[in-house]
PASEBA-1860 file (N, C-alpha, C; in nm, 3 decimals):
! residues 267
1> XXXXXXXX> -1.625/-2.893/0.169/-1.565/-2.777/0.231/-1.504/-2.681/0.128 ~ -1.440/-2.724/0.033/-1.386/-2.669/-0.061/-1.497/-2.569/-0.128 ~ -1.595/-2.643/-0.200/-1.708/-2.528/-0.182/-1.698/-2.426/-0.112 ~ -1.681/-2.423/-0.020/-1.724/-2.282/0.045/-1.655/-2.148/-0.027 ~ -1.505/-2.189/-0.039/-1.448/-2.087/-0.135/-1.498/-2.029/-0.219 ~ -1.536/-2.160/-0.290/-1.625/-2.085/-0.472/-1.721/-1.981/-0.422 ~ -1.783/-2.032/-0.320/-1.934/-1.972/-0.290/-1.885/-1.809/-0.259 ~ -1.764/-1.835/-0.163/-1.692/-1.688/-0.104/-1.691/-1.587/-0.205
9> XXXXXXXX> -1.616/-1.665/-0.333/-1.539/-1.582/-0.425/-1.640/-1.526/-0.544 ~ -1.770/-1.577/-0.534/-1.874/-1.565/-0.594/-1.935/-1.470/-0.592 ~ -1.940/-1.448/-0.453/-2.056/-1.329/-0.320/-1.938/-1.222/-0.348 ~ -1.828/-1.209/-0.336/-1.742/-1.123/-0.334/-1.750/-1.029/-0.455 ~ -1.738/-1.142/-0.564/-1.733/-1.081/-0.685/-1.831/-0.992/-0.755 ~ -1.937/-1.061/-0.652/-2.085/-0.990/-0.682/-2.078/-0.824/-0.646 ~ -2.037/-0.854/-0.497/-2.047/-0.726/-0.438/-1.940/-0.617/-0.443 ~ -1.809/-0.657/-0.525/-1.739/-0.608/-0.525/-1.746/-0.562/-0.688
17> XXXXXXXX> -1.783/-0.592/-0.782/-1.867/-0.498/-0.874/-1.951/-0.423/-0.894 ~ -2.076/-0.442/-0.798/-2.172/-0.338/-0.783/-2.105/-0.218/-0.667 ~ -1.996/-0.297/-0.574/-1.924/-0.123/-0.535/-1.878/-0.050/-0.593 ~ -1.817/-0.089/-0.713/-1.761/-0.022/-0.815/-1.813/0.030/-0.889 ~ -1.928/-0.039/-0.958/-1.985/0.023/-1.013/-2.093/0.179/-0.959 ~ -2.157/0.124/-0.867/-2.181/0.251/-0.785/-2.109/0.328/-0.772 ~ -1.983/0.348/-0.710/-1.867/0.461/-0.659/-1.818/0.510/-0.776 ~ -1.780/0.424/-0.863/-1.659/0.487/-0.985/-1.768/0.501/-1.140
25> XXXXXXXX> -1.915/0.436/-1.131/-1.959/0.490/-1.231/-2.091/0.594/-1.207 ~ -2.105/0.552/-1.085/-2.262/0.617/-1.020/-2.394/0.555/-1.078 ~ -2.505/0.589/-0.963/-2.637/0.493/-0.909/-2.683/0.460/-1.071 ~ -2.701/0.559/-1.187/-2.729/0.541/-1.284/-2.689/0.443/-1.351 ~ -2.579/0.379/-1.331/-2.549/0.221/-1.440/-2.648/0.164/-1.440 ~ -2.731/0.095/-1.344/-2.829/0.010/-1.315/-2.921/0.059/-1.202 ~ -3.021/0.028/-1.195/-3.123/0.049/-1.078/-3.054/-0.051/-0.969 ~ -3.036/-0.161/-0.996/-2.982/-0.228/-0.890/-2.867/-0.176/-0.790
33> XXXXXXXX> -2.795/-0.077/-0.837/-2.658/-0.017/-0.809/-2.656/0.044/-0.729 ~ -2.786/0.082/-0.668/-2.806/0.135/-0.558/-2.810/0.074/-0.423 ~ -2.840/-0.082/-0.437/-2.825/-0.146/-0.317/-2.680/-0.212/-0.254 ~ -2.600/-0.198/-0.324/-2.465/-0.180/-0.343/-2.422/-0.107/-0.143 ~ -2.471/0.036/-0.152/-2.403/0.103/-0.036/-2.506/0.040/0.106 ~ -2.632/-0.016/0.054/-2.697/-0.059/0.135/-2.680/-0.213/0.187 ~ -2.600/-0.292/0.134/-2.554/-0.374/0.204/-2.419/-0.344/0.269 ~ -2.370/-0.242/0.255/-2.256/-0.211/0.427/-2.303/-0.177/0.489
41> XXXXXXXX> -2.221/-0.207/0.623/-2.249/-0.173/0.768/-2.288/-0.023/0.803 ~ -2.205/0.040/0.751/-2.158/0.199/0.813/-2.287/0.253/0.714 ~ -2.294/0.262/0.591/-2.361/0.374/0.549/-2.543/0.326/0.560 ~ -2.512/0.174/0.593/-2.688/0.156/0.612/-2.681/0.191/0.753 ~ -2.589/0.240/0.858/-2.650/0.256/1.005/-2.692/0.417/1.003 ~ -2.576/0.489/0.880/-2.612/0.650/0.888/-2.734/0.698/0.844 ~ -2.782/0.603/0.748/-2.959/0.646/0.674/-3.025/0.553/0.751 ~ -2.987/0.556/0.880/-3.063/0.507/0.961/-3.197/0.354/0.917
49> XXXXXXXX> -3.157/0.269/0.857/-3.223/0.188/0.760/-3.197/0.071/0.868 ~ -3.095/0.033/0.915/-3.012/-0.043/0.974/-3.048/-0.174/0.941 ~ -3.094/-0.194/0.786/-3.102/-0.328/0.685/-2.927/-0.403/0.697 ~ -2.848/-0.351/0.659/-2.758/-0.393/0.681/-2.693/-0.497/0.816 ~ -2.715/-0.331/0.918/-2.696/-0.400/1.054/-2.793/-0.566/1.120 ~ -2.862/-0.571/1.122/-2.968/-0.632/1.105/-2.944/-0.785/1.041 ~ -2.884/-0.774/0.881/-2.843/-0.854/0.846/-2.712/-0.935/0.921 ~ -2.621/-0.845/0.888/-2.460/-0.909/0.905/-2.448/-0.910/1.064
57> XXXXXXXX> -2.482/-0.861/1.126/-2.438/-0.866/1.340/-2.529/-1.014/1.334 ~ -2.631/-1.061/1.289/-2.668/-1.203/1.320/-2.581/-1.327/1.233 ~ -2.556/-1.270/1.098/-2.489/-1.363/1.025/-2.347/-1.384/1.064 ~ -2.272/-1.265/1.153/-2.136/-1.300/1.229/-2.150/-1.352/1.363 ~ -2.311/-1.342/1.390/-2.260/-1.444/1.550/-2.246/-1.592/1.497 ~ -2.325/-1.610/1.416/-2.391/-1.742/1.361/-2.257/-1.843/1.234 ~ -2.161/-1.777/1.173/-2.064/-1.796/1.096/-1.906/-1.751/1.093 ~ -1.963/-1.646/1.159/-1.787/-1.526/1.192/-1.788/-1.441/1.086
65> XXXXXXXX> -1.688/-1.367/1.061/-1.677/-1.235/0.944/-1.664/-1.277/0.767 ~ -1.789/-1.339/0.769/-1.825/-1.302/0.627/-1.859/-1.235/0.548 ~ -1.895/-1.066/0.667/-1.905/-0.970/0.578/-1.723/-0.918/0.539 ~ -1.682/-0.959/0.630/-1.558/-0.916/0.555/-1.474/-1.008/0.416 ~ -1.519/-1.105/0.421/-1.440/-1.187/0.329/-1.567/-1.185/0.164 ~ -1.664/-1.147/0.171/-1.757/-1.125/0.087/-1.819/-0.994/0.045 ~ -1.833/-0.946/0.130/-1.917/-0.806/0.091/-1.853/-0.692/0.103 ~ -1.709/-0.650/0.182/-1.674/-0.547/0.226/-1.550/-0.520/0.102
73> XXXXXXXX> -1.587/-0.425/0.003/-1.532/-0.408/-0.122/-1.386/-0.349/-0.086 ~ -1.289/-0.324/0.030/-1.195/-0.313/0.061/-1.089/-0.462/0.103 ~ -1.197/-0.552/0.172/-1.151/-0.649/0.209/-1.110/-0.734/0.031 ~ -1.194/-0.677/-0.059/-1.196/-0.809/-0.186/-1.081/-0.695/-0.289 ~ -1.074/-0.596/-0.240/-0.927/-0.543/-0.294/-0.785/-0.561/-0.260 ~ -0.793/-0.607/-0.163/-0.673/-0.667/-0.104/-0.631/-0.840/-0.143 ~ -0.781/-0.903/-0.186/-0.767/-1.016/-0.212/-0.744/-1.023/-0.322 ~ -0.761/-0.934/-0.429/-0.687/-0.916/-0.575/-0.570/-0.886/-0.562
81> XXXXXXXX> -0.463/-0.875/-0.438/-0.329/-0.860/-0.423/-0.289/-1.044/-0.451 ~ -0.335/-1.085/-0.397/-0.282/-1.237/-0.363/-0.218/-1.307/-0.401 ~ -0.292/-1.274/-0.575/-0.221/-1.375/-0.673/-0.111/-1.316/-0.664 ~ -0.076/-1.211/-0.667/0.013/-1.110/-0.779/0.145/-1.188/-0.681 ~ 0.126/-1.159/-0.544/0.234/-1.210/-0.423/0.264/-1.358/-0.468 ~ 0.159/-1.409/-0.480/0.181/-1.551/-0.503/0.364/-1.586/-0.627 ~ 0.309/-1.477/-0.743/0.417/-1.532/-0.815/0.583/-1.471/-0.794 ~ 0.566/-1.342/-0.673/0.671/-1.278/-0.678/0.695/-1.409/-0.522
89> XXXXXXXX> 0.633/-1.456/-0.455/0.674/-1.506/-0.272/0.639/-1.614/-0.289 ~ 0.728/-1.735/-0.350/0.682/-1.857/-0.370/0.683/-1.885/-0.167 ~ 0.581/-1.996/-0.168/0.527/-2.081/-0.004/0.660/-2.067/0.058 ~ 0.637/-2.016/0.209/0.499/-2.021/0.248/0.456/-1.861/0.203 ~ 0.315/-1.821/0.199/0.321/-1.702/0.187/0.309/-1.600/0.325 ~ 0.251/-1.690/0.403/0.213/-1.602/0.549/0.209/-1.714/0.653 ~ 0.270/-1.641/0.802/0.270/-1.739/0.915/0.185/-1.720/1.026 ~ 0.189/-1.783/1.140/0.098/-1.713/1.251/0.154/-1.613/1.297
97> XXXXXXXX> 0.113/-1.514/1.347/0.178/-1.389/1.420/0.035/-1.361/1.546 ~ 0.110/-1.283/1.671/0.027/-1.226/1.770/-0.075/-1.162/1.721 ~ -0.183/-1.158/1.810/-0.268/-1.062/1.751/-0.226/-0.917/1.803 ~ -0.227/-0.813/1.719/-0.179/-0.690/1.769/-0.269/-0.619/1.887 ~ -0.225/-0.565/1.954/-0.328/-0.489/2.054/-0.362/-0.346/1.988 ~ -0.291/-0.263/1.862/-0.304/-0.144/1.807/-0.470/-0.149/1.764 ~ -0.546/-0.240/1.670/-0.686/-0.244/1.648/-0.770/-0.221/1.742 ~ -0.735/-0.225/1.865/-0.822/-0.183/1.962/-0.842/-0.057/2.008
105> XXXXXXXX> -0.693/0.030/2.012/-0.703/0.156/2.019/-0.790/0.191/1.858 ~ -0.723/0.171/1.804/-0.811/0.218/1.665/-0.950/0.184/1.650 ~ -0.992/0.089/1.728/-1.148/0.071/1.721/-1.195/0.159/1.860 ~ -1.116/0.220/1.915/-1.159/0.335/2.015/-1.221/0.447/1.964 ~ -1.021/0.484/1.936/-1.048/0.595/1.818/-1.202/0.611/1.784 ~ -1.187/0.547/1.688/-1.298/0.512/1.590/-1.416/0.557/1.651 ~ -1.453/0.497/1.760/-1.584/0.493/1.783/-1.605/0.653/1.881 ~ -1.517/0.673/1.962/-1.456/0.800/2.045/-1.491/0.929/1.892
113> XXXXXXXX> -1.500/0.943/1.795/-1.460/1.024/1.732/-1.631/1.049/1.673 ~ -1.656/0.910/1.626/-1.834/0.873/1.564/-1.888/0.979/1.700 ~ -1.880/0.965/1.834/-1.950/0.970/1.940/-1.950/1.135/1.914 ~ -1.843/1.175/1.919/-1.828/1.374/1.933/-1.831/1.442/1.838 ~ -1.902/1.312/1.683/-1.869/1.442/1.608/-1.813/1.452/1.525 ~ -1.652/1.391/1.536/-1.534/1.403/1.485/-1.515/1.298/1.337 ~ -1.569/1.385/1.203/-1.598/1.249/1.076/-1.501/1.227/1.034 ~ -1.309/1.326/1.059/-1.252/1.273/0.963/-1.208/1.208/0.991
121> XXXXXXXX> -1.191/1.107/1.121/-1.130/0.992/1.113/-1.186/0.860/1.048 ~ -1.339/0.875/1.099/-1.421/0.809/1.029/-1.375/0.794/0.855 ~ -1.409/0.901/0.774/-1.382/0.965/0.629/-1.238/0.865/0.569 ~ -1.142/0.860/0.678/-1.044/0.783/0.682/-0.985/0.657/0.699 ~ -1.101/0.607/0.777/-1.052/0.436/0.839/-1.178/0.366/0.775 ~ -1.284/0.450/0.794/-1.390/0.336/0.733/-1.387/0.301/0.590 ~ -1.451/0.174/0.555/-1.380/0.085/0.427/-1.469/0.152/0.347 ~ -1.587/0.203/0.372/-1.649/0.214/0.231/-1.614/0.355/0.159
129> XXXXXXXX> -1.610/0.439/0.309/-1.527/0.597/0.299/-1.391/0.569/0.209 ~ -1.351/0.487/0.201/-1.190/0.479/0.156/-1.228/0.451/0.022 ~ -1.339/0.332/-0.018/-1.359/0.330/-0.150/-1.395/0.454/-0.207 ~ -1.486/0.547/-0.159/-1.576/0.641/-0.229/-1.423/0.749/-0.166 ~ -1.359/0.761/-0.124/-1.253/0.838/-0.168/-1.142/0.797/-0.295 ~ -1.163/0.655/-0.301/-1.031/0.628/-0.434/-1.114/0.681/-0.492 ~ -1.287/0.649/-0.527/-1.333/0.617/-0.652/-1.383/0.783/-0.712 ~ -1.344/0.891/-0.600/-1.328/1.018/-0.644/-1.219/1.074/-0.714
137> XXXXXXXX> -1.162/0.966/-0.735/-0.994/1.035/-0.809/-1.064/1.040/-0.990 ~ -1.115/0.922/-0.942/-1.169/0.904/-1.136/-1.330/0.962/-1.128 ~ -1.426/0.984/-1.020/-1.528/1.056/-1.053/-1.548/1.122/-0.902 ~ -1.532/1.277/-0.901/-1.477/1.358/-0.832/-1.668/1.356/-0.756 ~ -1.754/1.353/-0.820/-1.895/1.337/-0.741/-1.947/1.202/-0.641 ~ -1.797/1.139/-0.659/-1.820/1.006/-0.535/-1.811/1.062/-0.415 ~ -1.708/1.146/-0.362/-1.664/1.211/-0.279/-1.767/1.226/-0.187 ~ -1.724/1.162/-0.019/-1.826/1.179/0.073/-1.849/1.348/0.056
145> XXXXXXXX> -1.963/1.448/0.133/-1.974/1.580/0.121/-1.949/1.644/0.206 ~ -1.938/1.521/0.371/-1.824/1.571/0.460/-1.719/1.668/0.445 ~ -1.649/1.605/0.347/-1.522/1.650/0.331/-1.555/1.825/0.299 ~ -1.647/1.870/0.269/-1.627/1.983/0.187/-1.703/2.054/0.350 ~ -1.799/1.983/0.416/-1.795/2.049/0.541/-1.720/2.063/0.640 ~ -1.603/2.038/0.621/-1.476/2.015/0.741/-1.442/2.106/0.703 ~ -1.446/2.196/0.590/-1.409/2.304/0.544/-1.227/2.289/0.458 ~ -1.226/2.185/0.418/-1.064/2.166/0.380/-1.076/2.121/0.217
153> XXXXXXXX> -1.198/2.118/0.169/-1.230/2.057/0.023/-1.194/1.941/0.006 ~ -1.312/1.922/-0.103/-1.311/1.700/-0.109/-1.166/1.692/-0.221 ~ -1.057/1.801/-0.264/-0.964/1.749/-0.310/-0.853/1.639/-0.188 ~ -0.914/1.697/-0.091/-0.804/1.607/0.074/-0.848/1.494/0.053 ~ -1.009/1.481/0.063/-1.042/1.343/0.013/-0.992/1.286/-0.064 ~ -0.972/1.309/-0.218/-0.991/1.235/-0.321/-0.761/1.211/-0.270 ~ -0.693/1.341/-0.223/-0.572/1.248/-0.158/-0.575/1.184/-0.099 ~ -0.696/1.162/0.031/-0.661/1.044/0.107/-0.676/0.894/0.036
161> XXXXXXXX> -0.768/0.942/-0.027/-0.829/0.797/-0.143/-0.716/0.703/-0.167 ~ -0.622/0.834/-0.250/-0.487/0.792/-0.342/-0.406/0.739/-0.229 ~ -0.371/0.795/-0.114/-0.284/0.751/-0.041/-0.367/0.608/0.024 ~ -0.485/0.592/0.086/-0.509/0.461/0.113/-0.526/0.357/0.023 ~ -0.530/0.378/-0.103/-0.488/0.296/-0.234/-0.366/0.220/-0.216 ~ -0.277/0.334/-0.255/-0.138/0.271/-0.198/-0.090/0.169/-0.083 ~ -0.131/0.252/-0.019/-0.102/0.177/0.141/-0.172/0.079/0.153 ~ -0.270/0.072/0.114/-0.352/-0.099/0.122/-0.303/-0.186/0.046
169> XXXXXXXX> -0.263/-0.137/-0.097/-0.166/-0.227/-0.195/-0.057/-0.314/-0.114 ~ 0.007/-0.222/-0.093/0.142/-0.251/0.021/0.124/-0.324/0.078 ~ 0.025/-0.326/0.225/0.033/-0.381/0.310/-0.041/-0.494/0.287 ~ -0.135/-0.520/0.175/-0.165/-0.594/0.139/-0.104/-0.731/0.056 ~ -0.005/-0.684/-0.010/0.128/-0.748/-0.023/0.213/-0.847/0.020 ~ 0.220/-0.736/0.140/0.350/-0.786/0.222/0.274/-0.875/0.353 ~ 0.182/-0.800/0.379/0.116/-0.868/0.492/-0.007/-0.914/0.520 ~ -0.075/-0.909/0.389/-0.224/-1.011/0.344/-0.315/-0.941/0.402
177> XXXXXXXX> -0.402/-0.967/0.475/-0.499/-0.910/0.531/-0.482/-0.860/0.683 ~ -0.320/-0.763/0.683/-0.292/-0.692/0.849/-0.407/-0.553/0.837 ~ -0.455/-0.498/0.753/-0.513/-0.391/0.748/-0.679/-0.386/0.808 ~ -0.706/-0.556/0.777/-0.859/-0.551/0.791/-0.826/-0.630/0.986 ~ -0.748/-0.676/1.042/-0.697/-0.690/1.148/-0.665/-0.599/1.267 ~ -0.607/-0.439/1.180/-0.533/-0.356/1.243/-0.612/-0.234/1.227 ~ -0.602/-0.164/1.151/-0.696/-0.054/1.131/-0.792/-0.049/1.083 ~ -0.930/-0.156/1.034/-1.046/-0.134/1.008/-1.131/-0.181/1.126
185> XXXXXXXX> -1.181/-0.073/1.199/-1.260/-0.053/1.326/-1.330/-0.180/1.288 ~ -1.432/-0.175/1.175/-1.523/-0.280/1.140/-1.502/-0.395/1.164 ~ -1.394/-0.464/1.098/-1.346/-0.611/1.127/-1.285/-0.611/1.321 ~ -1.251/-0.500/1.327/-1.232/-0.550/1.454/-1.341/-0.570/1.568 ~ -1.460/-0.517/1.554/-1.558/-0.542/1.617/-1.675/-0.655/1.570 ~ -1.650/-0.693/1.437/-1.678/-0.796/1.428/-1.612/-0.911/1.412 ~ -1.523/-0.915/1.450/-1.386/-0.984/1.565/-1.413/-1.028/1.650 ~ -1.469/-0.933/1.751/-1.523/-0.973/1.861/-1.644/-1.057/1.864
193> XXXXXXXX> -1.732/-1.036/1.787/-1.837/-1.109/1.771/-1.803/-1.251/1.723 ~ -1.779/-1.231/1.612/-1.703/-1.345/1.560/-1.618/-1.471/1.671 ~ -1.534/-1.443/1.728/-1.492/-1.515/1.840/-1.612/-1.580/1.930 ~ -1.721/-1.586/1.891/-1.814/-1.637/1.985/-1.920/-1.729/1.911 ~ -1.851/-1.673/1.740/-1.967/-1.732/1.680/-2.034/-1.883/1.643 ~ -2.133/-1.955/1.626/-2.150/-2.078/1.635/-2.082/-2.152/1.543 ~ -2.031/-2.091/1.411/-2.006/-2.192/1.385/-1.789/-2.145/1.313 ~ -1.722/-2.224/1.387/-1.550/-2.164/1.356/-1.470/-2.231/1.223
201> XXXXXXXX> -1.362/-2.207/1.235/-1.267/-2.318/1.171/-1.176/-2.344/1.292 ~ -1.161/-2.454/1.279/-1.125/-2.540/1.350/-1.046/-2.636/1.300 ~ -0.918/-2.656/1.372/-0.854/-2.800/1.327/-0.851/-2.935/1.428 ~ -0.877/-3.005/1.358/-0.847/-3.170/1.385/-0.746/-3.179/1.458 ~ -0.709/-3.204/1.571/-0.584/-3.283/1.609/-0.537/-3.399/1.558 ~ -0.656/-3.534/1.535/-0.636/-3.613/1.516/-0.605/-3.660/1.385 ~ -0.669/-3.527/1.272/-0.638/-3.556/1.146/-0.500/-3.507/1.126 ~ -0.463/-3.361/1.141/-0.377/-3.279/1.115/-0.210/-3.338/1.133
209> XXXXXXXX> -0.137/-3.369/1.013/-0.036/-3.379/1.015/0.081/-3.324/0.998 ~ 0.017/-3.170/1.017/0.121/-3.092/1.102/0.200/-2.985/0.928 ~ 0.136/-3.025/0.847/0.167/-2.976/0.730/0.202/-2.823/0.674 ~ 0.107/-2.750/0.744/0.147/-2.643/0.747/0.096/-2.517/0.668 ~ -0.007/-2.665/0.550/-0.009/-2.538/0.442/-0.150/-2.462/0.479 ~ -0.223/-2.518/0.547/-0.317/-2.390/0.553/-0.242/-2.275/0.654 ~ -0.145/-2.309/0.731/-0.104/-2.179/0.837/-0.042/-2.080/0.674 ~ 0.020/-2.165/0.625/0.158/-2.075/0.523/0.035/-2.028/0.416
217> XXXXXXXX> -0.097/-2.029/0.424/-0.188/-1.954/0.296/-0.251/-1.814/0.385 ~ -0.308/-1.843/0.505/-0.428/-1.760/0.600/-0.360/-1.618/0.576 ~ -0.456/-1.540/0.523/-0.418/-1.399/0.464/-0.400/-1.317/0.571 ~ -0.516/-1.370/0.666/-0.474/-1.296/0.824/-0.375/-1.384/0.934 ~ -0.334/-1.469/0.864/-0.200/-1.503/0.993/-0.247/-1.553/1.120 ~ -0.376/-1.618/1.135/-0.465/-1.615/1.250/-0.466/-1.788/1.281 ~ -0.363/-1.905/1.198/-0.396/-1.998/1.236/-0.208/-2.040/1.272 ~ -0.235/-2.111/1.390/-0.099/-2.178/1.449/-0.088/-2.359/1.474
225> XXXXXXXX> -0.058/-2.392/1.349/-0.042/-2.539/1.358/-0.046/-2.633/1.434 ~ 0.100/-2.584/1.530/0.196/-2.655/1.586/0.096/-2.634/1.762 ~ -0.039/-2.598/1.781/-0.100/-2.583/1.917/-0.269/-2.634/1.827 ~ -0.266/-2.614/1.692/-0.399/-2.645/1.676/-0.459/-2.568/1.687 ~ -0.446/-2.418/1.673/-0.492/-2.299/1.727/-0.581/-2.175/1.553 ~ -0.699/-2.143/1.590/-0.735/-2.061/1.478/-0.769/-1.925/1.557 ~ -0.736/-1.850/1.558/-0.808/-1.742/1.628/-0.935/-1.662/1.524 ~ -1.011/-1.696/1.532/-1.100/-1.680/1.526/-1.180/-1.510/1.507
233> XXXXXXXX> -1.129/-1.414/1.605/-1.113/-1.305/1.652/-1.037/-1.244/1.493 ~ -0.993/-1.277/1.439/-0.897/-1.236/1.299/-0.950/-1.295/1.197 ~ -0.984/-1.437/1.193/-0.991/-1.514/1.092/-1.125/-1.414/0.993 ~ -1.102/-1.413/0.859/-1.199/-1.386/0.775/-1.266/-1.413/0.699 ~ -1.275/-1.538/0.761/-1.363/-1.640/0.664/-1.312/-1.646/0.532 ~ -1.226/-1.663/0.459/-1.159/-1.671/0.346/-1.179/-1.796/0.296 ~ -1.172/-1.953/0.371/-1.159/-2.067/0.351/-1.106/-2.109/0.250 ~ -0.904/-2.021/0.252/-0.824/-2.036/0.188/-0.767/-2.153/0.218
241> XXXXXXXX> -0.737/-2.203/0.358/-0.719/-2.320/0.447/-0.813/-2.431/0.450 ~ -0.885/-2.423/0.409/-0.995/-2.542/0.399/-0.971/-2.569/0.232 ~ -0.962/-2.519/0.153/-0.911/-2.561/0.001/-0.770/-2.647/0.001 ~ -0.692/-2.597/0.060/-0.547/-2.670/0.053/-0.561/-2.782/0.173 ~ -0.569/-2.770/0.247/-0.583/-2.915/0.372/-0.664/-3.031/0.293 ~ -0.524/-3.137/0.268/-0.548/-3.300/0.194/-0.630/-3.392/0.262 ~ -0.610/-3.339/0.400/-0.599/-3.469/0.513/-0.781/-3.413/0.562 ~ -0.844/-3.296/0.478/-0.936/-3.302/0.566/-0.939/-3.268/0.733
249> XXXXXXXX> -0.846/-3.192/0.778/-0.818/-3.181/0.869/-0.863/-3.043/0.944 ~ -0.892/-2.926/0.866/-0.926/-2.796/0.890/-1.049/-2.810/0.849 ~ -1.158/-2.756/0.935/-1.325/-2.746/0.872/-1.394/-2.613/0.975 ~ -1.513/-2.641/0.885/-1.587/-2.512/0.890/-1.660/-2.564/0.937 ~ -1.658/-2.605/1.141/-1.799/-2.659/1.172/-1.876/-2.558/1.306 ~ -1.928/-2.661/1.341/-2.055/-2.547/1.508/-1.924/-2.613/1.623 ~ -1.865/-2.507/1.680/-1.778/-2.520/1.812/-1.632/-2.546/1.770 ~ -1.565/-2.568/1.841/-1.408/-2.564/1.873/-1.376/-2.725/1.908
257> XXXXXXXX> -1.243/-2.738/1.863/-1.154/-2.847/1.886/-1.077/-2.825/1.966 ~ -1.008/-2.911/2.072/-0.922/-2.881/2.203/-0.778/-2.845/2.114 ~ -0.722/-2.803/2.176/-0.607/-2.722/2.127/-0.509/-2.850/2.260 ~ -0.406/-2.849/2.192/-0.303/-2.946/2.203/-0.138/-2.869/2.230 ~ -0.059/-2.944/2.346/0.036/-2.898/2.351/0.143/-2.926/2.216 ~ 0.201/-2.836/2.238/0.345/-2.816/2.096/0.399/-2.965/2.138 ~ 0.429/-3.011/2.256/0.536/-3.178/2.281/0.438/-3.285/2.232 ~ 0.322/-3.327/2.218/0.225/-3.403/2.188/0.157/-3.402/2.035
265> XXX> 0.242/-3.314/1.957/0.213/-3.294/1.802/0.227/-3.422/1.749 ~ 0.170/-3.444/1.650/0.230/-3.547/1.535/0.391/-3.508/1.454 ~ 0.466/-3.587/1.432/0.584/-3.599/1.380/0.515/-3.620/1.231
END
């Protein structure tokens, strides 16, 4: 199980250099650098290619959101926060919390806006838009060209860039992965999918001794010990919780484990 991490942090690293390199150096570094924008969601559905789509909507019924914990070069910027928290927020670092109901309006939004027309919200919430707006601060020809048809110039862009830089830092920080939970339309609809998908994390009742440390690692806050509970709907495949669990007790299998009352826990 532990594997799976390496494998995560592998795919991530992959894809989260060729975003970079695409956005902040352009297609010219490498010929390869071009397939970079073609494995996301959003910009392979706009060149109508829908290679992307195609790919990842079967690989999240079938696993849950591994495009977010691997490929989505916003999600693997936030995961370069981690360490940094780690040495300023000794354990736990994060607990379970509700799932918010705000991602849903925002995956309205979102889609309400795609439907009429309306790109700058899009320009704004979507992850790859946000990269190719930072990555216009340092090369001003990343810049979606939207921006300059909204009529407000891609310098708004290359501020929004700077300001969702920040703000993802932050909240990334303080609250691990609330951003890819709360305001990225993307993860939240493949959220939904995800919640259905064949194969979850799941905990053991029978193993689980109640320890705690995969709840006090989960970047999205999506697992609750003390009921046996992963929500699934959040979780991002990180298999930060499957590295630390001794007992073997948290796994990455096909279906769900019964969830258990709080009075019937292990001591």
């Amino acid at each position: 199980m532990r594997r799976l991490k390496v494998i995560r942090i592998f795919l991530a690293t992959l894809f989260f250099v060729a975003a970079v390199a695409y956005l902040f150096i352009g297609p010219q570094v490498n010929p390869m650098a071009v397939v970079a924008p073609r494995t996301q969601i959003i910009p392979s559905a706009i060149a109508i290619s829908l290679g992307a789509i195609l790919v990842w909507l079967p690989a999240t019924f079938l696993f849950g959101r591994v495009y977010c914990s691997s490929v989505c070069p916003v999600g693997t910027l936030q995961d370069l926060i981690l360490p940094i928290r780690k040495k300023f927020h000794p354990s736990p670092l994060f607990r379970w919390k509700k799932t918010s109901p705000v991602r849903y309006f925002v995956a309205a939004a979102y889609l309400i806006c795609l439907l009429a027309g309306v790109t700058i919200v899009p320009l704004i919430i979507e992850p790859w838009n946000i990269m190719r707006n930072i990555a216009a601060s340092v090369r001003p020809e990343a810049i979606n060209p939207k921006w300059i048809t909204l009529g407000i110039g891609s310098l708004t862009g290359i501020l929004a860039g700077i300001a969702s830089l920040i703000l993802i830092l932050l909240v990334s920080f303080f609250f691990g992965r609330d951003f890819c939970n709360t305001a990225c339309p993307i993860g939240t609809g493949l959220g939904i999918l995800s919640n259905a998908s064949l194969y979850q994390i799941a905990i053991d009742p029978d193993k689980c001794t109640g320890c705690l440390k995969c709840e006090d690692i989960c970047p999205a806050s999506c697992i609750k010990v003390t009921t046996r509970q992963v929500d699934n709907t959040r979780c991002i495949r990180c298999f930060e919780c499957l590295s630390v669990c001794e007992d073997d007790a948290i796994r990455f299998q096909s279906g769900r484990n019964r969830r258990i009352d709080p009075l019937l826990q292990k001591s």
